[in-house]
Phi, psi and omega in degrees: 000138186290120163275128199253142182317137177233155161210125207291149177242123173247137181211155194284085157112232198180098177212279157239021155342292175306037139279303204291341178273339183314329223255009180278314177320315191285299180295008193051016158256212174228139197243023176326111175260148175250114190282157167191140238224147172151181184287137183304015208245146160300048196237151183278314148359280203311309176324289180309309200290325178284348166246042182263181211289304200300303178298288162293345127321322173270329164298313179298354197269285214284021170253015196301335195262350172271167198237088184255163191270325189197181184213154164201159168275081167324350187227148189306277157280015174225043160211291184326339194271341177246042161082155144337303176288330210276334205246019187246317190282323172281358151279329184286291184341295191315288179329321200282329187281331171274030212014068152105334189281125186342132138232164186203217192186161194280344170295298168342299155341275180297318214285316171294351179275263211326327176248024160269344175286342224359062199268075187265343203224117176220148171259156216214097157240145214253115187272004183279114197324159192283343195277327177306300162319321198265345150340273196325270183339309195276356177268311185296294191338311189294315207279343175105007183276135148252147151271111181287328193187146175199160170237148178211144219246012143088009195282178223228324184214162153309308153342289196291327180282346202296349173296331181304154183250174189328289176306326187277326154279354171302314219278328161302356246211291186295334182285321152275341157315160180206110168343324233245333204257142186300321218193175186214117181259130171257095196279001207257134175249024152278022183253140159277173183205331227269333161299352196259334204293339191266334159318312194296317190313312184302285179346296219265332202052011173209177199266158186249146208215124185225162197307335166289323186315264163345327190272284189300327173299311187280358165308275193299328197277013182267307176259012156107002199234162179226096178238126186277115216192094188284334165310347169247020173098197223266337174293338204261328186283129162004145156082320225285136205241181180260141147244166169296179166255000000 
């Protein structure tokens, strides 16, 4: 009997989490997620302490029972705020808490979905105060992405983005855009989206590629599966080739 792939989640805190059983309903797989708690705020302080090793060990703990395939780190900012090496290390980290099974993280995420898309130029909007956001930036920036053009709205916690509504991410989405970026990336994964993705794509004529989104691609593409489901975007669709980490 086809067993369906799992993959385990750890995401921070409580914001938009229900993308993920949406996006297990949609793919047939299975997405157990595990919260780990600290403060919701958009500070780099506050980051590094919600993506230390201790913390996410204890997210891979409460995934002990599951018979996972592969593990991520859900959040965004709080594996882009410690660099390309420190956010390399804390997937080797991760892997180790989970005893051995591929991991990874939504920065990992985007930079490999962008160059399986083969995807050099982008625009970036951000609900994130800015020194934080130009992080972000600066994390694609290493990986060979330009960034054409971004925004950032300056929001303080996850709470609050977990708050926005449909229209409030059109409207970021569309505000950052640029004639010049292949796609438009949404790094926050207290934002909902995923429901959202085929309007934007329509809106926008390209693809929008966002922190859940992503999280859940690279999750299955870590664990060896390719599953298809064009309602979640230009990743889900036929032909989306694997990029590397």
């Amino acid at each position: 009997m086809h067993r369906a792939p799992v993959v385990g989640i750890i995401y921070p805190d409580h914001a938009a989490e229900d993308d993920y059983p949406y996006a297990a309903d949609l793919l047939d797989v299975e997405l157990p997620v595990a919260h780990v708690y600290g403060t919701d705020l958009h500070a780099v302080p506050e980051l590094l302490a919600l993506g230390s090793p201790a913390t996410l060990a204890a997210g891979a703990a409460r995934l002990s029972g599951q018979r996972l395939d592969a593990i991520v780190w859900a959040c965004t900012s709080g594996s882009f705020v410690y660099g390309p090496d420190g956010a390399r290390t804390q997937v080797e980290r991760l892997s180790e808490s989970a005893g051995g099974v591929p991991a990874s993280s939504t920065s990992f995420a985007f930079t490999a979905a962008l160059h399986a898309l083969g995807v050099g130029r982008v625009a970036v909007a951000a609900s994130y105060p800015r020194d934080v956001a130009a992080l972000f930036v600066s994390f694609l920036t290493t990986a060979g992405i330009d960034v054409v053009s971004f925004s950032d709205e300056g929001i303080a916690t996850a709470a609050e983005v977990g708050s926005l509504t449909a229209e409030d991410v059109h409207r970021m989405v569309r505000a950052a855009d640029s004639p010049e970026a292949q796609a438009v990336v949404v790094p926050d994964t207290a934002m909902h989206t995923l429901r959202l993705l085929p309007q934007l794509r329509t809106r926008l004529g390209k693809p929008v590629l966002t922190a859940n989104q992503v999280t859940v691609w690279e999750g299955l593409r870590v664990a060896g599966y390719t599953v298809i489901r064009p309602e979640l975007g230009r990743l889900f669709e036929e032909g989306v080739g694997h990029g590397s980490r």
